[in-house]
Structure formats: C-alpha cells, structure tokens
C-alpha positions in Angstrom: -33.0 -30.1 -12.6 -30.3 -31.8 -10.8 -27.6 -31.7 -13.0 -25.5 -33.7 -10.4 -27.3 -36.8 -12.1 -26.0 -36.5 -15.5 -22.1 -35.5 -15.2 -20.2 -38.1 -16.0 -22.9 -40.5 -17.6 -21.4 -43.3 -20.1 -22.6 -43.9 -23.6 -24.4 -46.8 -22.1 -26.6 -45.3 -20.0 -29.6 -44.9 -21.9 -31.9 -46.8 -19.6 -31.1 -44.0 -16.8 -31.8 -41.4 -19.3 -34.9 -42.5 -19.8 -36.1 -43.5 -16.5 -34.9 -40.0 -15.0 -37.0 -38.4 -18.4 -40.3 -39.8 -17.3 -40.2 -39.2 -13.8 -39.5 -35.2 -14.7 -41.8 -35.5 -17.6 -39.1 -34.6 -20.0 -38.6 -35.4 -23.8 -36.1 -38.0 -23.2 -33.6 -36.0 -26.4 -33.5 -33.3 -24.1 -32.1 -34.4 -21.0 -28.6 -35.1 -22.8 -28.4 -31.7 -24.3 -29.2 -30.3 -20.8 -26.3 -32.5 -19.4 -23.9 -31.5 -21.7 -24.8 -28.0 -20.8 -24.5 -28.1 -16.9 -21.2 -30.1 -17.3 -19.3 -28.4 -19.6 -19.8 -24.8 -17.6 -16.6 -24.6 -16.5 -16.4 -21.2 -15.7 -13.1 -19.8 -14.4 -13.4 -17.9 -10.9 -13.6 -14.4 -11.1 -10.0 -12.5 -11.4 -9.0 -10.8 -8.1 -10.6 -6.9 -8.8 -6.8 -5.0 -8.7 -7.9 -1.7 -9.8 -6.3 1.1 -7.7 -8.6 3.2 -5.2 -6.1 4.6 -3.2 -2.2 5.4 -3.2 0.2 6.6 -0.4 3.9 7.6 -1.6 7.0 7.0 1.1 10.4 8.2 0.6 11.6 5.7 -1.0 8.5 3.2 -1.4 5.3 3.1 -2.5 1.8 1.6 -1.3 -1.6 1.0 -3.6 -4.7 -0.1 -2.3 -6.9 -1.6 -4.8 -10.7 -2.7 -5.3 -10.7 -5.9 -3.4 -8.9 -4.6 -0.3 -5.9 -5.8 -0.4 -2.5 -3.1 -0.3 0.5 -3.7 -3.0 3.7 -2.1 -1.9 7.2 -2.0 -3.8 10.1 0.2 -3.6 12.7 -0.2 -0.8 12.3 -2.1 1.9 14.8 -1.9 4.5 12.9 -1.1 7.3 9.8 -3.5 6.6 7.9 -0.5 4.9 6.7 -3.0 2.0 5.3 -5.1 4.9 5.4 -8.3 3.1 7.6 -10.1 5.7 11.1 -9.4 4.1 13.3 -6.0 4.2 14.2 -6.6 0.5 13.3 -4.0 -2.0 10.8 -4.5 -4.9 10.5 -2.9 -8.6 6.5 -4.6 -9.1 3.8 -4.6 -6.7 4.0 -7.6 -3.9 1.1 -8.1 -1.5 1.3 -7.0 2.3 1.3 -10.1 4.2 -2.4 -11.0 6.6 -5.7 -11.8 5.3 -7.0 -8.1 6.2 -8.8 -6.3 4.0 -8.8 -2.3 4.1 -10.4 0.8 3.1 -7.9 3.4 3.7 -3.9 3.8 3.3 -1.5 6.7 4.3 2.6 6.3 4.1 5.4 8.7 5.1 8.8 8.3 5.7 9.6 4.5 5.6 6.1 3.4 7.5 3.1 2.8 6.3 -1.1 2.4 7.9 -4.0 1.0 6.5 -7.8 1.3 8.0 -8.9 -2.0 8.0 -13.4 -2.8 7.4 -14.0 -2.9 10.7 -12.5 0.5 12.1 -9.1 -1.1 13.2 -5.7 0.4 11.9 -2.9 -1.4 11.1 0.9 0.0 10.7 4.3 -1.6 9.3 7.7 -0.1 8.6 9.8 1.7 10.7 8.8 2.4 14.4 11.4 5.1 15.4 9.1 6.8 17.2 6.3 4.6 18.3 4.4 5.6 15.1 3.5 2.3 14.8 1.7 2.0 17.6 2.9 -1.2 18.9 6.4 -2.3 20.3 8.9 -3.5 18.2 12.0 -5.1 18.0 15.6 -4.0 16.0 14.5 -5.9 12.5 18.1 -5.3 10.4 21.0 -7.5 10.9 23.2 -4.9 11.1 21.3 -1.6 12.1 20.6 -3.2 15.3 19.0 0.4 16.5 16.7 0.3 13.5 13.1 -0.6 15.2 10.4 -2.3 12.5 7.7 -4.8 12.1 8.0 -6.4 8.1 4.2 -7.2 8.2 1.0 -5.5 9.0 0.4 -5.3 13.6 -2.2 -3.9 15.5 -2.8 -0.7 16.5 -4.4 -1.6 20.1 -6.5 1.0 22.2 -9.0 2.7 19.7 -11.2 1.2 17.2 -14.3 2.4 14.8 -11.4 4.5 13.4 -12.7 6.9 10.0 -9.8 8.5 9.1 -5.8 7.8 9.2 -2.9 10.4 8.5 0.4 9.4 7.4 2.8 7.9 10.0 5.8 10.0 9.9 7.2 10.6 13.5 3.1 10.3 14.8 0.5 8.8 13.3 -3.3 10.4 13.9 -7.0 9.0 13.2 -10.1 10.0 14.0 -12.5 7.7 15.9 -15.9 8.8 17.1 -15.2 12.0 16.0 -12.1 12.4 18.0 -8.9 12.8 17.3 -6.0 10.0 18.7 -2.4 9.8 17.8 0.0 7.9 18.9 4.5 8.1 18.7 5.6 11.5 19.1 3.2 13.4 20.7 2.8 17.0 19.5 0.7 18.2 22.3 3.6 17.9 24.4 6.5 17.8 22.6 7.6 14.5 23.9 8.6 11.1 22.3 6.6 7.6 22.3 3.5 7.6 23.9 1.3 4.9 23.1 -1.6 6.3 22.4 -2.7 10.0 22.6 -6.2 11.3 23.1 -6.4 14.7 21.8 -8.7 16.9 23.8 -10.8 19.5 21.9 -14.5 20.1 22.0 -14.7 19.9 18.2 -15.9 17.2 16.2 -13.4 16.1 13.6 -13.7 14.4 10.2 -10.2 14.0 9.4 -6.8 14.6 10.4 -3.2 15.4 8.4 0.3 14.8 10.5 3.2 16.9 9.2 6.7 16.7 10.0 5.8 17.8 13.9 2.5 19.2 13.4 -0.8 18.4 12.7 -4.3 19.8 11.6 -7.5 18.7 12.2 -10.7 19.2 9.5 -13.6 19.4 11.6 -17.1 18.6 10.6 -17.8 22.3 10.3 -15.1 22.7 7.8 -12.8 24.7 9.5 -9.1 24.1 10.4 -7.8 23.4 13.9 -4.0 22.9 14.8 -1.3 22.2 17.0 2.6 21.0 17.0 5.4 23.1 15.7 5.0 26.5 14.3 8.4 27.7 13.9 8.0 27.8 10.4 4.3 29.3 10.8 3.1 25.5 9.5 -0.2 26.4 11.6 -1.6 28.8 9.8 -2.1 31.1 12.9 -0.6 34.8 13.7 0.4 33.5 17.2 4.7 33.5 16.7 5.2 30.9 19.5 7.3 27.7 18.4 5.1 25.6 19.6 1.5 25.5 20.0 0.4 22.2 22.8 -3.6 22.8 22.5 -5.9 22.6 18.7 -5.9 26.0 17.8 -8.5 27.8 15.3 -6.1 28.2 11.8 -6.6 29.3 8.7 -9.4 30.7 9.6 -12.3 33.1 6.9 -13.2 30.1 5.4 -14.8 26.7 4.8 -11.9 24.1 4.0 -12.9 20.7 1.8 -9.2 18.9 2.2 -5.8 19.5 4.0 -2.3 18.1 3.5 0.5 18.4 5.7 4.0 18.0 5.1 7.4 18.3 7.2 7.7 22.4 7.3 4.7 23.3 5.3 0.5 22.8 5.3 -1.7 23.2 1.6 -5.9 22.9 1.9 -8.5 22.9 -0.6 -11.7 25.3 0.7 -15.2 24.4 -0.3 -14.9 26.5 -4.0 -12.1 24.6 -4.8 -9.3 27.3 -4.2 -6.1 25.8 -3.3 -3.8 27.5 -0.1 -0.6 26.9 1.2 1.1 28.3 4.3 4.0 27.8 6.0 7.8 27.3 4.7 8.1 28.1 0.9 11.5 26.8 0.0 12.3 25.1 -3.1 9.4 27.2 -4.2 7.3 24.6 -2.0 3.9 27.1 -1.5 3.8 27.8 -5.4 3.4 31.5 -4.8 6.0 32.7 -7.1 9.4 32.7 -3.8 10.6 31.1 -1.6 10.0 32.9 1.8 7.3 31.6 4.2 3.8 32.8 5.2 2.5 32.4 8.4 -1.5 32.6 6.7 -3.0 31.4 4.0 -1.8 32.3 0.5 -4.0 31.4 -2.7 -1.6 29.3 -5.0 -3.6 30.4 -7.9 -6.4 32.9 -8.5 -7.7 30.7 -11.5 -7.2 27.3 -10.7 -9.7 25.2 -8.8 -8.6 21.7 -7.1 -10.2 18.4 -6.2 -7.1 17.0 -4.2 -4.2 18.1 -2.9 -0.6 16.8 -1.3 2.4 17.9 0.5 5.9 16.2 0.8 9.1 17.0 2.1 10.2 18.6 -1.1 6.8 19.2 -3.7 3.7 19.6 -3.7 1.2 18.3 -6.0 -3.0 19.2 -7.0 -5.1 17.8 -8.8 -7.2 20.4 -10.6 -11.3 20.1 -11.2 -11.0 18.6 -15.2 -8.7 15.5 -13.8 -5.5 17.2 -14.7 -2.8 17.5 -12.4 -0.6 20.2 -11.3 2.8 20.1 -9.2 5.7 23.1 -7.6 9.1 22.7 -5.5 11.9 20.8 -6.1 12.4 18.7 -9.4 15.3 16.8 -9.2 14.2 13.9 -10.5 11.0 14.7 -12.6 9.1 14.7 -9.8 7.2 17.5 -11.2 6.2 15.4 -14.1 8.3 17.2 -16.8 11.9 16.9 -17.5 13.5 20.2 -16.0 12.6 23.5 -14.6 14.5 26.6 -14.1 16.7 26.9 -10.6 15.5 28.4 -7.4 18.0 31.2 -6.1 18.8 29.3 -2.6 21.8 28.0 -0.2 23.7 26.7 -0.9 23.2 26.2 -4.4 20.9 26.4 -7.0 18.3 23.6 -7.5 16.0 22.7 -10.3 12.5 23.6 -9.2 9.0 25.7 -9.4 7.7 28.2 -7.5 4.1 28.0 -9.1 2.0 25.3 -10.8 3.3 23.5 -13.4 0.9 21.4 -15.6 2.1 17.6 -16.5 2.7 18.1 -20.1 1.1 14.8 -20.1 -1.4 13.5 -17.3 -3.2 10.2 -17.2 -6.9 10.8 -17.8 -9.2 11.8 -15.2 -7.3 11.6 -12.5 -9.1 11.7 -9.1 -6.0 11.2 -6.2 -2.7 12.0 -5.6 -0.2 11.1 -3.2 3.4 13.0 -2.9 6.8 11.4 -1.9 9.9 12.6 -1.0 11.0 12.4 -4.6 8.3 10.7 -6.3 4.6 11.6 -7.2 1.3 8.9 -8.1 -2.0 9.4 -8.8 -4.8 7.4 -9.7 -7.5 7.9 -12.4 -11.1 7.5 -12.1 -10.6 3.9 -14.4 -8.8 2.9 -10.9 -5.5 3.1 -13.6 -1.9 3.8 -11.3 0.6 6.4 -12.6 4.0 7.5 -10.8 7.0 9.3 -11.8 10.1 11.1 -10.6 12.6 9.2 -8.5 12.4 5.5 -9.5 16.2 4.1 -8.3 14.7 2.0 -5.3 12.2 0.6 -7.7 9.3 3.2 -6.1 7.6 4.1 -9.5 6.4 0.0 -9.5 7.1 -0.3 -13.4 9.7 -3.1 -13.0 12.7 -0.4 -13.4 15.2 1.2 -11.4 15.6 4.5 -13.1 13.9 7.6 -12.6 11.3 9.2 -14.8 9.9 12.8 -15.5 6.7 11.0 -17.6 4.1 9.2 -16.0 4.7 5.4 -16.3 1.9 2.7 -15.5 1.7 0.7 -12.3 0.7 -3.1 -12.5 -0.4 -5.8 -10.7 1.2 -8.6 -13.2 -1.1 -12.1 -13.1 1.4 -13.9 -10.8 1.0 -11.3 -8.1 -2.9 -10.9 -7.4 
C-alpha cells in the first residue's frame, strides 16, 4: 500500500478514502486504521553502536575504537595525540576528526595510528621522528621544535595494510605479508626515512615496535627480530648492540602474540604460556628480580594468557577465564591495586611487582589490554571500557583528573557519539 496517500489526510476527506478503498478492494474502515499506522511510525534512527573493540594506551592519553569505526581519544593533548584538531587535553571521550572509519588502533608515546577498511593507515600526534609518516609542521605556539599533525593524515606509499604496531620513534605494518616501517629506521640505525621496506624471506602476520626494536610474528608462528639489543630485547644469544637484519628469536616454540616495549619484549606461545625477555627492572619480566634475560623466561608455570602488553614501566596479561594480571612499577595503581611492596633499585626504592599480581577486582570477561606509561585499559567481551592508574591528564576517560588503583568505566556520553 502506498502509505504516502494517507499522511496527512483531513477529517474531510472521506470521498478519497473511499475512492482509493475500491480501487485496492479494501474495506473502506480499514484504510484509516492502516494510515494511522504508516504515519505515526516515527521511529528514531538507530544510536551510533559505541561499544569498545579496541583500546591503545599513550603516555599520557588514551585512544578507543568502538563498533561503528570511529576512534575516541582523551587525555592530553599537546602534541595533537587526541587528533581532534585542537592540542587541548580532554577528561571524556571526543571524536578524531575525518569521516574514516577503522579496524585497527595502536598508540605510544604521544602518537597515535589507526588501520582504516580499505588497508590505508592513518597517524596523528607527535612526529619527532617521522613516525607519522608524513611531513609535518611545528604545531605548539611556543614549542616551535615540537613537530605534529592535530588530525588524522595519510600514510602514503603502502596500502592493503593487515596489521599496525604502535608509533613510538617508528611505526611498522604489515602489507602483503611484508613488513614496512617508516621514522626511525631500525635496520639502520638512522633517523626519518619515509618509508622502510623490510627485507626478509618470511611471511609475516604481525608486527610489535619497541623502544628501538622490533619483532615480527610470522605466519609460521615463530619470532623474527631486529633493532637494539643492548638490553637482550631480541630474544637471541648473539651479544651485539645492534642487530640491522630479522633474526630468528625466541626460538623452541610456536608464539600466538607479542608485545614490545622500550627495553623489554613479552609473547604468548600457542598453549598460552606467557614469556618475557629482555630488561627486568621495576620487576618489569615478572620473574621474581630485576636483572635481564637475554631468552625467554616463563612468567608463570601455571598461568595461561589470551593477550598480553608491554610499556615503559608494566606489563599487563590477560589470563584464559577473562581475568587480568599486571607486574612493574605501580606508582599510581597502575597495577590495578592500591600499593605493592618496593623493588631494591637506584636510586631509590619504588612501589612495584616483580610477578603477577591479580586485579583484586577485574571487569568481566575481559578480552584486550593495552599498557601505558602509567596507565592500563582493557576491554570486555560486552565491548565495556575499563582504565586505571595514572588519571591527572584526564587519560582514564571517566571525566576526572585524579588517579585510580580500581578500574573505573569509560563512556561515550550521548552528546559525544
């Protein structure tokens, strides 16, 4: 029926009724009810789906991606890292500025990348170091060094991009099966290239960019890389600071998920046994110290992990039941409980743990995690978003300033979406 006919008909028309009612050979009493029906469906427009799917923790800022592509960021903003066209910090989730929507997110530092539908990646924050992958201009009034784009640019030279890895002094993704980075490249220890191909005959699935390293999964499971090993970050016996070419790590088993942070690397193999290697200060490889390993350590015999994440000064896992479990530093409840004993380092003591702690209290089912340098989020299978730890630059997204060792709830408030 065309219900186009009857909106808006006056008590008058009756004679329209019925000549409509006997060329549709319908009871004329009907065609009003019918009206009334069509015209009175007023039905809203579906809210905008802001579940959370993804979540990438900067130092000081935070990024959610949620269900109908869009990315949320709050927290500090200085350097254009909430990329929503102003350097003004944020305590609630704000939009990143474009119409692009995006499958993937990854933040380090004060920068952050998404992976947009079609394979594209695009970056905003600070651009120090090319990590970006565009050129840039000096975006504070007065840090007139301080390079930055406020909103979301283009990552030119390689699309049909899978994976992205945080953009801390280089950014990597894999296209094609290939890994490309650009900034500082850590094949050659050299600053701002544009765009880095890195050669290797394996096939990757994903990537993870430390502090100035970087290991590839491939699609065989096994670890591959490269960068800086002073601290034995690689996972390889070979003592050289630096290693320019993908080299076989952590090798004697299948790995299922790697993490890379500044000084340190954590994986996940195929049983779910979490490993970390690398520097352990702060307690940062949860084996119980605070020396480094050069090879893979188990974290814990009896725990088994679905995720895993590094920062600069924790580290965070989220175990098989949805629970969640975080070592290192704690200075602000990163940890996800109010204090810890100190660790015995210079040049003083600080509040931290050198194994697994279990949040006291975790948000159900959680299914991802993302470490900052003082905060921790994670996201539960509900698409719910929890942070906690340092909150003073508004990073925890619950409309405070002010740090917390509990889990508080992230969200996207009606005026926002």
């Amino acid at each position: 029926m065309d219900t186009e006919r009857f909106c808006g008909l006056r008590k008058g028309d009756v004679t329209v009724i019925a000549r409509v009612s006997r060329m549709m050979r319908v009871p004329t009493l009907v065609l009003p009810i019918l009206a009334l029906s069509a015209c009175s469906d007023t039905t809203a427009p579906a809210a905008p789906d802001t579940r959370f799917t993804a979540v990438a923790a900067g130092d000081q800022f935070t990024c959610g991606l949620v269900r109908d592509g869009r990315v949320f960021c709050w927290g500090f903003g200085e350097s254009g890292q909430l990329g929503d066209s102003t350097l003004e910090a944020r305590a609630l989730p704000g939009p990143v500025a474009g119409s692009a929507r995006y499958t993937q997110l990854t933040a380090r530092g004060a920068s952050a990348c998404a992976l947009a539908a079609d394979g594209t990646a695009w970056c905003w924050g600070a651009n120090a170091s090319g990590q970006l992958g565009f050129a840039t201009e000096p975006c504070h009034p007065v840090l007139l060094a301080v390079a930055c784009a406020a909103v979301p640019g283009l990552v030119e030279g390689v699309t049909g991009i899978t994976a992205l890895s945080a953009p801390g002094i280089s950014t990597c993704g894999v296209a094609g099966e290939v890994v490309w980075c650009w900034g500082n490249d850590l094949t050659q220890h050299v600053l701002v290239d544009p765009l880095v191909r890195i050669v290797d005959t394996a096939s990757y699935a994903e990537v993870a960019v430390g502090g100035y390293h970087a290991c590839g999964l491939t699609r065989a499971r096994a670890l591959r890389c490269w960068g800086s090993s002073g601290w034995g970050q690689l996972g390889v016996e070979d003592r050289a600071n630096w290693v320019s070419a993908p080299t076989p790590a952590a090798t004697g088993r299948g790995w299922a998920a790697v993490a890379a942070a500044a000084n340190h690397t954590c994986a996940v193999d195929t049983a779910g046994s979490g490993f970390c290697w690398g520097t352990g200060y702060y307690g940062l490889l949860g084996l119980g110290d605070s020396t480094f390993v050069r090879l893979p350590k188990a974290v814990a015999d009896t725990l088994r992990f679905r995720a895993i994440n590094t920062g600069a000064n924790h580290t965070c896992a989220v175990g098989v039941a949805g629970d969640v479990y975080c070592w290192g530093r704690n200075d602000y409840g990163q940890l996800g409980v109010p204090g810890s004993p100190l660790c015995r380092v210079t040049p003083s003591p600080v509040p931290c743990a050198e194994r697994p702690i279990r949040l006291p209290f975790t948000p159900p089912d959680v299914v991802a995690i993302s470490v900052g340098a003082w905060h921790t989020c994670a996201i539960t299978e509900s698409g719910e978003l929890w942070c906690w730890g340092r909150g003073t630059s508004g990073q925890l997204g619950n409309g405070a300033a002010e740090n917390s060792s509990t889990p508080v709830l992230v969200v996207v408030t009606a005026d926002q979406r």
